[in-house]
Residue frames as qw, qx, qy, qz and C-alpha x, y, z in Angstrom:
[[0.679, 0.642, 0.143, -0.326, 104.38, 116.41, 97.52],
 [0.618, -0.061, 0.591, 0.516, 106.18, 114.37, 94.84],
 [0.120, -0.391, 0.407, 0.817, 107.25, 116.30, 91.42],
 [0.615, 0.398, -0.109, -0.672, 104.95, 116.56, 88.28],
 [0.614, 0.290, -0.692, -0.245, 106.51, 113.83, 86.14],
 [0.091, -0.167, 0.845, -0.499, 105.62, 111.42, 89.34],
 [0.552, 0.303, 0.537, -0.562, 102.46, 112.10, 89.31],
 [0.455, 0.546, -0.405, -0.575, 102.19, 112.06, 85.51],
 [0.250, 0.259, -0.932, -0.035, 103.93, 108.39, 85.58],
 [0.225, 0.224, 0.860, -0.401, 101.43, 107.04, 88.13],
 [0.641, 0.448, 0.230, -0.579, 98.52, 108.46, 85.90],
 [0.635, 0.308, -0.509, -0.493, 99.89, 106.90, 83.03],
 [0.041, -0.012, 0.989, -0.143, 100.53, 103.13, 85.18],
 [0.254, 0.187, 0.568, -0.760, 97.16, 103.33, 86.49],
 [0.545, 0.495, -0.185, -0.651, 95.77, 104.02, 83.15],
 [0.224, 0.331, -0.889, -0.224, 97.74, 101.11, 81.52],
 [0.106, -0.102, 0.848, -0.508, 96.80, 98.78, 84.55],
 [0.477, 0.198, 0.571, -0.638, 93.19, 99.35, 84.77],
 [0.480, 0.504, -0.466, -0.546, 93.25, 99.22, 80.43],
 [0.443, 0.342, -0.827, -0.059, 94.96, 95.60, 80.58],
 [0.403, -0.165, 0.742, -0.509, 93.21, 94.27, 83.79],
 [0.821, 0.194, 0.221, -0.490, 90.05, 92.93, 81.90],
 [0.758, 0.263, -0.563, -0.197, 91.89, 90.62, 79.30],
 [0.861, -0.437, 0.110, -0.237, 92.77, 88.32, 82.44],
 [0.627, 0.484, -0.433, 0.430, 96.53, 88.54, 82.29],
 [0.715, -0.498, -0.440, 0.218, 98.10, 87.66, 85.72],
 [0.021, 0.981, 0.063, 0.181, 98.78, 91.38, 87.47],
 [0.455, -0.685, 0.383, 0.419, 102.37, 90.58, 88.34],
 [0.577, 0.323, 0.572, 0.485, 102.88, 89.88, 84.38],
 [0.163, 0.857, 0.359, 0.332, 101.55, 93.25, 83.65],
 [0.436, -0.865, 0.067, 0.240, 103.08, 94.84, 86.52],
 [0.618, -0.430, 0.423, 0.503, 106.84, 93.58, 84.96],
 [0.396, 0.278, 0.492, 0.724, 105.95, 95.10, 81.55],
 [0.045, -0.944, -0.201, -0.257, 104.63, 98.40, 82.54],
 [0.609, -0.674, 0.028, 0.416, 107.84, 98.19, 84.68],
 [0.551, 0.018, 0.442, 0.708, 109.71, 99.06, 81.01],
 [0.137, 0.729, 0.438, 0.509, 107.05, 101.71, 79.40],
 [0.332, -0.913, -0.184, 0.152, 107.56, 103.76, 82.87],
 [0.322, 0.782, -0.371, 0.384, 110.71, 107.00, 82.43],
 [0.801, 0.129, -0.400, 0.427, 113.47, 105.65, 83.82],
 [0.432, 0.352, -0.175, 0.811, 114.10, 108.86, 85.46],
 [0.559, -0.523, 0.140, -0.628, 111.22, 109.06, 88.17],
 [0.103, -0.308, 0.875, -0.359, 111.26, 106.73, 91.20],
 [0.750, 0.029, -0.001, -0.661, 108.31, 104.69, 89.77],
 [0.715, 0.293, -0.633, 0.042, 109.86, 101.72, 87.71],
 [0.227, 0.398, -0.783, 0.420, 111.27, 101.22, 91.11],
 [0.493, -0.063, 0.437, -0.750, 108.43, 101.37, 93.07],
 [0.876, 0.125, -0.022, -0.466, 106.66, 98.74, 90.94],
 [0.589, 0.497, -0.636, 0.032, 109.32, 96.64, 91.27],
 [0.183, -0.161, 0.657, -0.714, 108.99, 96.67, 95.04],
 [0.660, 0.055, 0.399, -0.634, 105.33, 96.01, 94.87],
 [0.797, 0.284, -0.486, -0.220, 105.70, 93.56, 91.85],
 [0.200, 0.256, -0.822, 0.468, 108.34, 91.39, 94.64],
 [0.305, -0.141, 0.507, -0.794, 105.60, 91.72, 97.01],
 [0.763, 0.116, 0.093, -0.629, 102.73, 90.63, 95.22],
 [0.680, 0.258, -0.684, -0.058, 104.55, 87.45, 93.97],
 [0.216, 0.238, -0.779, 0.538, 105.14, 86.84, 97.72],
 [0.058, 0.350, 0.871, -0.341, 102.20, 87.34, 99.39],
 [0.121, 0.550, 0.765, 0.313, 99.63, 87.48, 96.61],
 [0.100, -0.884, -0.328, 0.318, 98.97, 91.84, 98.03],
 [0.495, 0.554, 0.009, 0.669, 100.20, 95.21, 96.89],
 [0.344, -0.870, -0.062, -0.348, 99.08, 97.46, 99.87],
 [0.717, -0.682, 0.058, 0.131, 101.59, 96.17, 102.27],
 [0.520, 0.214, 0.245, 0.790, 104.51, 97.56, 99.46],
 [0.135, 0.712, 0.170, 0.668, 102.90, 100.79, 98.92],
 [0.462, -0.882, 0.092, -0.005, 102.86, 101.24, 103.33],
 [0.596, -0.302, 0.068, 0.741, 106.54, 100.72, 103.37],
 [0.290, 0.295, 0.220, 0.883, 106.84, 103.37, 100.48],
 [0.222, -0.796, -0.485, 0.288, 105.10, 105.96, 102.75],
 [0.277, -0.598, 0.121, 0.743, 107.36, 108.44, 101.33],
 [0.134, -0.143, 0.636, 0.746, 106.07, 108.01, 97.77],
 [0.272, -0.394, -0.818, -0.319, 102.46, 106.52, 97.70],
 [0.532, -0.341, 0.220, -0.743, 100.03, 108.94, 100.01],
 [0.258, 0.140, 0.871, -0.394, 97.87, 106.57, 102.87],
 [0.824, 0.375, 0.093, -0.415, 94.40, 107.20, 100.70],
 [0.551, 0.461, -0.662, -0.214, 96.57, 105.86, 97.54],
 [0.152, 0.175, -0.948, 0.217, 97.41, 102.54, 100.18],
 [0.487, 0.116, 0.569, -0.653, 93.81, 102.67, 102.10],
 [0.674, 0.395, -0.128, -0.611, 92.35, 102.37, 98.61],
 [0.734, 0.159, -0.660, -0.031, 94.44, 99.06, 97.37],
 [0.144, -0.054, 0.866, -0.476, 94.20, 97.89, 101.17],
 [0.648, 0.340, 0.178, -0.658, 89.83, 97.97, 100.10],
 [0.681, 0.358, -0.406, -0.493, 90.29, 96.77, 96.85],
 [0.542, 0.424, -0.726, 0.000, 92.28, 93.61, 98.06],
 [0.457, -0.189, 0.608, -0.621, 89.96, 92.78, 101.20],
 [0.282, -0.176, -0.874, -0.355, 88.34, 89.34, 100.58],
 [0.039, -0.403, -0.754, 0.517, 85.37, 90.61, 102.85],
 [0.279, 0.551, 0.219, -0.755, 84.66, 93.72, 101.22],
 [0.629, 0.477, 0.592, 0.160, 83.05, 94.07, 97.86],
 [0.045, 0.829, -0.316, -0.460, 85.13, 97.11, 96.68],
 [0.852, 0.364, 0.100, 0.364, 86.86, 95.80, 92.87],
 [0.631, -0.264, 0.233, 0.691, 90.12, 96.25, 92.08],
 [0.345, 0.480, 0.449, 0.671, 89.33, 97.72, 88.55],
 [0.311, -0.919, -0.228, -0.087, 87.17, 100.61, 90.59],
 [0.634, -0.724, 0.022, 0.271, 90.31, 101.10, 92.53],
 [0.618, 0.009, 0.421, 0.664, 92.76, 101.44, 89.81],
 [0.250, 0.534, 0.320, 0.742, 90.87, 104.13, 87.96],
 [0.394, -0.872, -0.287, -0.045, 90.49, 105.83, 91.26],
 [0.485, -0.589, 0.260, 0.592, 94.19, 106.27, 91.29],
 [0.439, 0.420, 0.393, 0.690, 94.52, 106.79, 87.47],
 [0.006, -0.829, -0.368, -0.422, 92.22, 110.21, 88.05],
 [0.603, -0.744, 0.058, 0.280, 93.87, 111.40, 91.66],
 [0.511, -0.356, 0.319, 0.714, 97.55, 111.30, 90.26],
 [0.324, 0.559, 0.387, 0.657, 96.03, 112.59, 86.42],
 [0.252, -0.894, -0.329, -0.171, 94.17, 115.18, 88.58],
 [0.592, -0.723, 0.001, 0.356, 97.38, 115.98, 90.94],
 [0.625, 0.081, 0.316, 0.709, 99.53, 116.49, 87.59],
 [0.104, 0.779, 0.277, 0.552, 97.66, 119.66, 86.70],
 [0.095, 0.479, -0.221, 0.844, 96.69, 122.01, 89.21],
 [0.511, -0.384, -0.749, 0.176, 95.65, 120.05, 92.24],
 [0.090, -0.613, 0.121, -0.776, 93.76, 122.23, 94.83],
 [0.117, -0.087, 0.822, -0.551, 92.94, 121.01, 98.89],
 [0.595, 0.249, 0.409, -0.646, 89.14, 121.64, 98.12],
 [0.712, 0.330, -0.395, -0.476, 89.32, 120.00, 94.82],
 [0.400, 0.245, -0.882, 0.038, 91.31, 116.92, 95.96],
 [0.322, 0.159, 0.852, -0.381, 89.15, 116.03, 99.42],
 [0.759, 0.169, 0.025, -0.628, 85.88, 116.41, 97.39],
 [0.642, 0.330, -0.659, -0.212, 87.44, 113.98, 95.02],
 [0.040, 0.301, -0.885, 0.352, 88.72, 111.87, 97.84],
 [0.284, 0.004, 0.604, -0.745, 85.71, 112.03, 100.23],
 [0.763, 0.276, -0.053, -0.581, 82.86, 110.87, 97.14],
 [0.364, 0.470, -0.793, -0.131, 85.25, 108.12, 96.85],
 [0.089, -0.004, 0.807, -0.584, 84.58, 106.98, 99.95],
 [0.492, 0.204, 0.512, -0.674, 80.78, 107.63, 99.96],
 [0.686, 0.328, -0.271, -0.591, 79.98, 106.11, 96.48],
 [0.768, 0.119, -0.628, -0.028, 81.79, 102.97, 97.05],
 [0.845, -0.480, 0.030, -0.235, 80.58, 102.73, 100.83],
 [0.635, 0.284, -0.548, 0.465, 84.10, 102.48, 101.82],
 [0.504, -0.675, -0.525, 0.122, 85.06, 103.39, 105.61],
 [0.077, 0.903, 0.049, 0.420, 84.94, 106.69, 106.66],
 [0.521, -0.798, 0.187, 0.238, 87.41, 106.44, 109.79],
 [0.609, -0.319, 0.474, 0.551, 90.24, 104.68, 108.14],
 [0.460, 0.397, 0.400, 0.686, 89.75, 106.68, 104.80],
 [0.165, -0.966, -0.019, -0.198, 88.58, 110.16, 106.26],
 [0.753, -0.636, 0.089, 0.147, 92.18, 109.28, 108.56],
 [0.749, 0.086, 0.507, 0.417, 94.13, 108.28, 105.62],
 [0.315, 0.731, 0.352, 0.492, 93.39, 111.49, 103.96],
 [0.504, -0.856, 0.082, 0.080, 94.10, 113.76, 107.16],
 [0.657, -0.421, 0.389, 0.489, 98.05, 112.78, 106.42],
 [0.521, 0.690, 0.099, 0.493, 98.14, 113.99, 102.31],
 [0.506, -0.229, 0.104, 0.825, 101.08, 116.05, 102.47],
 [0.188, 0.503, 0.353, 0.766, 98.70, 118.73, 100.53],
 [0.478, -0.757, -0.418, -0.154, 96.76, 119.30, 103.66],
 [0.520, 0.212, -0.675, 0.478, 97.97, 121.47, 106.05],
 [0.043, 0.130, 0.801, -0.582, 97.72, 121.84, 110.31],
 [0.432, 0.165, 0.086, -0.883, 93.80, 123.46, 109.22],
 [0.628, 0.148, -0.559, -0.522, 92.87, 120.73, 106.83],
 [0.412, 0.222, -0.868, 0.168, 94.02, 118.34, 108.82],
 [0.161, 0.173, 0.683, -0.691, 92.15, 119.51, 112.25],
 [0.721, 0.133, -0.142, -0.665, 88.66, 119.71, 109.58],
 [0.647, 0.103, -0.713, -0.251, 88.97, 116.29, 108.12],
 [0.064, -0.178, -0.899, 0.394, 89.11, 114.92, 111.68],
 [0.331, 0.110, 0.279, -0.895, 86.50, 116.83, 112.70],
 [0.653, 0.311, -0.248, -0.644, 84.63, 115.89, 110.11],
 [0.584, 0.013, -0.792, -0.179, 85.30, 111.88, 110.63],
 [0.064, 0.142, 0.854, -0.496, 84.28, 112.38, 114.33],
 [0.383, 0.350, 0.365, -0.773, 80.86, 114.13, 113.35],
 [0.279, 0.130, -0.676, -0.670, 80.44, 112.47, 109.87],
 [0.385, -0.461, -0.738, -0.308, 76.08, 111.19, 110.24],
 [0.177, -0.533, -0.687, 0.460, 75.43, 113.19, 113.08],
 [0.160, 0.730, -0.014, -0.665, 75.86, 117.02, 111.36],
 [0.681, 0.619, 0.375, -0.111, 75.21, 117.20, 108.15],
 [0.589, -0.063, 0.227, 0.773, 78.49, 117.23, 105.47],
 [0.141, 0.665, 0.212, 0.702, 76.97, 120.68, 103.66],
 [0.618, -0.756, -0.211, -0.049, 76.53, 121.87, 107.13],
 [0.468, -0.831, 0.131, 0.270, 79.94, 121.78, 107.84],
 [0.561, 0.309, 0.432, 0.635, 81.19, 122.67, 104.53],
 [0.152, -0.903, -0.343, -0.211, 79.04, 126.06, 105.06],
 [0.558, -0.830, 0.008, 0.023, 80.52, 127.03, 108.37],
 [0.637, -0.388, 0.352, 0.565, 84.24, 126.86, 107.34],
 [0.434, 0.630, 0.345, 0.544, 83.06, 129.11, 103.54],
 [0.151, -0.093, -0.038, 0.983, 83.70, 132.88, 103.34],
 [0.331, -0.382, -0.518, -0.690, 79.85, 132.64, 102.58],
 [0.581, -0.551, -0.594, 0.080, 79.27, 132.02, 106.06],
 [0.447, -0.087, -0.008, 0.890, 81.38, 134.97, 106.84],
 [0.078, -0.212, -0.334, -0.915, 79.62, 137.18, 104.82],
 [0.311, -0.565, -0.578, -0.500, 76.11, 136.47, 105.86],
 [0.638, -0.542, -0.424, 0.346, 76.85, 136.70, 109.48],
 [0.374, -0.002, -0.118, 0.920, 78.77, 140.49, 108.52],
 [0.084, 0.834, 0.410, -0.359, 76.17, 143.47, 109.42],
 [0.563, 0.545, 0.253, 0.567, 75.75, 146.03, 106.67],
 [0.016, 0.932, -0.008, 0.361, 78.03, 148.78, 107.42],
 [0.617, -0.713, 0.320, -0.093, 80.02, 146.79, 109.68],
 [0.206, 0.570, -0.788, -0.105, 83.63, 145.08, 108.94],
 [0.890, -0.248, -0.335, -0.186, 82.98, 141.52, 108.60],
 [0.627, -0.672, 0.354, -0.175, 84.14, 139.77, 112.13],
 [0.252, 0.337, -0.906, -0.038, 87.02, 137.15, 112.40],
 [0.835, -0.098, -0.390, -0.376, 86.45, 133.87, 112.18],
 [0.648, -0.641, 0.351, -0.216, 86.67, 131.70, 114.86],
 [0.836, -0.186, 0.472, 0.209, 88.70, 129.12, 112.83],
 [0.162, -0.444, 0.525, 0.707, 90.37, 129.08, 109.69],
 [0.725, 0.418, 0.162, -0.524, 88.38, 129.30, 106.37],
 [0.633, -0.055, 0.716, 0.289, 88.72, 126.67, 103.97],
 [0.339, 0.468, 0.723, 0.379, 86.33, 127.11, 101.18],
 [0.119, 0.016, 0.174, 0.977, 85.43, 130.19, 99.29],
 [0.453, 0.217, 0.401, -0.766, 82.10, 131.89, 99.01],
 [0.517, 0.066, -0.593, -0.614, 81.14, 129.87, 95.54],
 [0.537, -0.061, -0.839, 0.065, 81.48, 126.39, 97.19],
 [0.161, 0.251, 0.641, -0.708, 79.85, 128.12, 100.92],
 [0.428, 0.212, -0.116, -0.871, 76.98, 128.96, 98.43],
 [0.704, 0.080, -0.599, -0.372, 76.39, 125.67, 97.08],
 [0.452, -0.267, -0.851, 0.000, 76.44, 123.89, 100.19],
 [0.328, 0.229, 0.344, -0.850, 73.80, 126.12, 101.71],
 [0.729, 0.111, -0.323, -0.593, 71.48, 125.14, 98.48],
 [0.652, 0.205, -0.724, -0.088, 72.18, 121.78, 99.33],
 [0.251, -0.375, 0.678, -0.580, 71.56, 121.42, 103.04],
 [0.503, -0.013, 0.687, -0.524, 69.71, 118.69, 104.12],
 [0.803, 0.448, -0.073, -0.386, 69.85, 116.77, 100.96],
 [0.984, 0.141, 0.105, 0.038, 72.03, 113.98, 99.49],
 [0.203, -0.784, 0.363, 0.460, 75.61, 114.82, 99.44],
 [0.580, 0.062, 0.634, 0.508, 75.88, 113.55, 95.98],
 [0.232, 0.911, 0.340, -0.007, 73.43, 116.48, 95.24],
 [0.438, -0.777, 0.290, 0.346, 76.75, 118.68, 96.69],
 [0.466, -0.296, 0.540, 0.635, 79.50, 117.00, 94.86],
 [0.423, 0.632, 0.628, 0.165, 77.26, 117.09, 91.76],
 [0.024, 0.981, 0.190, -0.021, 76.87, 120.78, 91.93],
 [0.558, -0.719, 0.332, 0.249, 80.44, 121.39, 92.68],
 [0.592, -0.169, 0.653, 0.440, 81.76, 119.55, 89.64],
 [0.233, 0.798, 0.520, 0.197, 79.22, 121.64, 87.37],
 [0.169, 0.968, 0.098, 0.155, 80.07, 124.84, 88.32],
 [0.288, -0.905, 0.279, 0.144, 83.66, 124.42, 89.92],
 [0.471, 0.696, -0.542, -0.001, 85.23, 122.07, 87.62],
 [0.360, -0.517, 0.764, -0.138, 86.46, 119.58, 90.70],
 [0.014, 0.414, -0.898, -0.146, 87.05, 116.23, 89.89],
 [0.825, -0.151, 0.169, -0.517, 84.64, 113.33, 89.30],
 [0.482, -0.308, 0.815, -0.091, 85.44, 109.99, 90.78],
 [0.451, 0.098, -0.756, -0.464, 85.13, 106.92, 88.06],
 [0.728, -0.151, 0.282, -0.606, 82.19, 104.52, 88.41],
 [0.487, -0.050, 0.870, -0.049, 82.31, 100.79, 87.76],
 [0.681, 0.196, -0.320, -0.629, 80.70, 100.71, 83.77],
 [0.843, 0.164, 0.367, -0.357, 78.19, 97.71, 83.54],
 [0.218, -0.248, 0.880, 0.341, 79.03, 94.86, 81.27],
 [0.473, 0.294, -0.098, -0.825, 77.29, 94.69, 78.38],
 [0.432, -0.034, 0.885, -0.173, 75.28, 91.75, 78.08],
 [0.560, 0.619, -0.042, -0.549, 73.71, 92.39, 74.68],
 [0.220, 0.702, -0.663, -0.138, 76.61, 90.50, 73.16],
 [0.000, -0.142, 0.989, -0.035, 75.44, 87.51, 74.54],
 [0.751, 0.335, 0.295, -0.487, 71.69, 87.53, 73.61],
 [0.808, 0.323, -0.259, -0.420, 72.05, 85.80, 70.05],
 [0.253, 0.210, -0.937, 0.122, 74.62, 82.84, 71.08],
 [0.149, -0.077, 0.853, -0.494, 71.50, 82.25, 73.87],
 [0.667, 0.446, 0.160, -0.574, 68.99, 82.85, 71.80],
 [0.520, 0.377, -0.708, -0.293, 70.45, 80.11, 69.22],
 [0.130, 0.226, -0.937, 0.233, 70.51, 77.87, 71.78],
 [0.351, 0.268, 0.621, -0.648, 67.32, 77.92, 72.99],
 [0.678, 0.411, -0.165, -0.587, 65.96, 78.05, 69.07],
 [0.494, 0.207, -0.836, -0.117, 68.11, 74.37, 68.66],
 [0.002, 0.092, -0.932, 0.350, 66.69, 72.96, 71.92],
 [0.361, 0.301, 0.205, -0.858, 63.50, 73.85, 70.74],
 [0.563, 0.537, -0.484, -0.400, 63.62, 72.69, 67.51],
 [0.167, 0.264, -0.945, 0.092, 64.52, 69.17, 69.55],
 [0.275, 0.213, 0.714, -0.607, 61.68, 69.04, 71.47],
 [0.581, 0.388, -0.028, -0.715, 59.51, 69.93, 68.37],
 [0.643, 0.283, -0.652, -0.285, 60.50, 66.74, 66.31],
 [0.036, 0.003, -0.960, 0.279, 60.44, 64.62, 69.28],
 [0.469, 0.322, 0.515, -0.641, 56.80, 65.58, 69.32],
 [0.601, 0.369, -0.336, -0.625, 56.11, 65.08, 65.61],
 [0.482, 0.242, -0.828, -0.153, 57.23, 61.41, 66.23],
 [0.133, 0.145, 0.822, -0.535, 55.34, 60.86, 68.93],
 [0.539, 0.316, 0.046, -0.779, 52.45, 62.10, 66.83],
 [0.535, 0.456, -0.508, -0.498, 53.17, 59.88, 64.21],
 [0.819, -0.021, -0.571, 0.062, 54.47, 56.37, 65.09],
 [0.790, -0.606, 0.095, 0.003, 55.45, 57.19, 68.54],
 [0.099, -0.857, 0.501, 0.066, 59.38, 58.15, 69.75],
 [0.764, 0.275, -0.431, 0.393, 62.75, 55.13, 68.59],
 [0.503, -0.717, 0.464, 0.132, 64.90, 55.33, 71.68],
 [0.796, -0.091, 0.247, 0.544, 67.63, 52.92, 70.17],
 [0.666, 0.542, -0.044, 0.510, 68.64, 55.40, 68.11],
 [0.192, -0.832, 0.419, -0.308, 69.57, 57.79, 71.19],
 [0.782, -0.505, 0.291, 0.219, 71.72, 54.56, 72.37],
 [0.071, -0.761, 0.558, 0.322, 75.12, 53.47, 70.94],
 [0.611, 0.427, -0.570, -0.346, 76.60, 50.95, 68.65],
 [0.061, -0.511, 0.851, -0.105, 77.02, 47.96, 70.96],
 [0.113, 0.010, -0.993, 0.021, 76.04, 44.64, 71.37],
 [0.053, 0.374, 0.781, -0.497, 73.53, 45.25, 73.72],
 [0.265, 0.351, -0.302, -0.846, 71.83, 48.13, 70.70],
 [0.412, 0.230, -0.697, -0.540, 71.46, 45.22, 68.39],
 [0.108, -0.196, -0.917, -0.331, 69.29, 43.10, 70.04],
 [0.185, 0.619, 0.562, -0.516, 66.65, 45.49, 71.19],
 [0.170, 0.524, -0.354, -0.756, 66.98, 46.59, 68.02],
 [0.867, 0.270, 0.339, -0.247, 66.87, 43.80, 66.35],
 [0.713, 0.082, 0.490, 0.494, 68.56, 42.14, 63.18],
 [0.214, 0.492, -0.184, -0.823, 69.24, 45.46, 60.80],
 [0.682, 0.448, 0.341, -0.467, 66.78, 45.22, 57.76],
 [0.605, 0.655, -0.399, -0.215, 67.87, 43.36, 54.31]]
């Protein structure tokens, strides 16, 4: 785990980054002036200097952020490895404010259960892939040997058992129901993960949409919610199309009134040459 002001710095790049992406400034330009707004005194500035080299070189950032393996987590790389696939349909901008929240989220008071939710809805809302990002998350330095032996677990069994299913079975609520009254409750056969709030809520939630889950989770426990892709508002371009369509209209209507009347002039839709004037004729006077 890298110090506060680290994480702090990456939430404010991120922020910057994803802020300045839409005006359609080229992202190693941006990269080399956010490389001056970042404290001197964390090991960002460097880091984007690295990946700013990179991307000028071969046109990527992900294959900078795996060398820095000591600085950038594997989700943080898995994600810009997605965003910068020309196969998949993952956006960059999506990806940027997926790290802006993660490192804003990791500056406070980052918990294991609060950070895989976050992680793991990443994955399932933007239909990313669950080995190499359920894998990629297995290696956070926040996790340890326990987390680590779930999350597999959970990417070998992920569509056959159900994720509230085995979100349940690793709660102190699963504990508890399984203790007889009057009797000490029994050890578990593995290590618990999740307390009895979050074993409660995915019981209510079995056999139902895990967005039903994270939903619930972010309501009553506060964890993190992943950013969505906002729509582009296309309001802004009704009256320029609606003008147009009221002048091409407005052509078509006088070409009919003169067709009523004396029937349509073509010469005047030609030009001024020679060849005008004598299907025209001699001009009048």
């Amino acid at each position: 785990m890298l110090e506060r002001d680290e994480y702090v710095e990456q939430a404010h790049f991120f922020r910057i980054l994803g802020d300045r992406l839409p005006e359609s400034f080229p992202l190693q330009e941006l990269m080399g002036q956010l490389r001056f707004e970042l404290l001197a005194t964390t090991k960002l500035p460097l880091a984007v200097d690295f990946m700013a080299t990179e991307l000028r070189h071969s046109g990527r950032m992900s294959p900078a952020m795996k060398r820095l393996g000591h600085y950038f987590t594997p989700y943080q790389t898995y994600i810009v490895e997605a965003a910068e696939d020309e196969r998949g349909r993952f956006d960059l901008r999506v990806a940027i404010e997926i790290l802006h929240h993660e490192a804003k989220y990791r500056a406070e008071t980052p918990t294991p259960q609060g950070l895989f939710m976050y992680q793991f809805e990443t994955l399932s809302r933007n239909r990313l892939r669950y080995d190499r990002g359920l894998g990629a998350i297995a290696q956070d330095p926040i996790y340890d040997q326990a987390w680590r032996e779930w999350i597999l677990m959970v990417r070998r069994q992920i569509g056959i058992v159900d994720f509230a299913d085995m979100l349940f079975v690793r709660s102190q609520e699963y504990l508890r129901r399984r203790t007889r009254p009057g009797h000490p409750p029994p050890e578990p056969e593995k290590p618990l993960l999740f307390a009895e709030k979050e074993g409660r809520i995915a019981w209510a939630n079995r056999e139902k949409d895990p967005m039903y889950l994270f939903a619930a989770l972010q309501r009553h426990l506060g964890y993190p919610k992943p950013p969505r892709l906002k729509r582009v508002d296309e309001t802004l371009q009704l009256i320029p199309q609606m003008l147009r369509r009221m002048e091409r209209l407005e052509v078509r209507v006088k070409l009919l009134e003169e067709e009523a009347r004396e029937g349509i002039d073509i010469t005047k839709f030609y030009g001024d040459g020679p060849e005008v004037q004598e299907i025209a004729g001699p001009p009048p006077g």
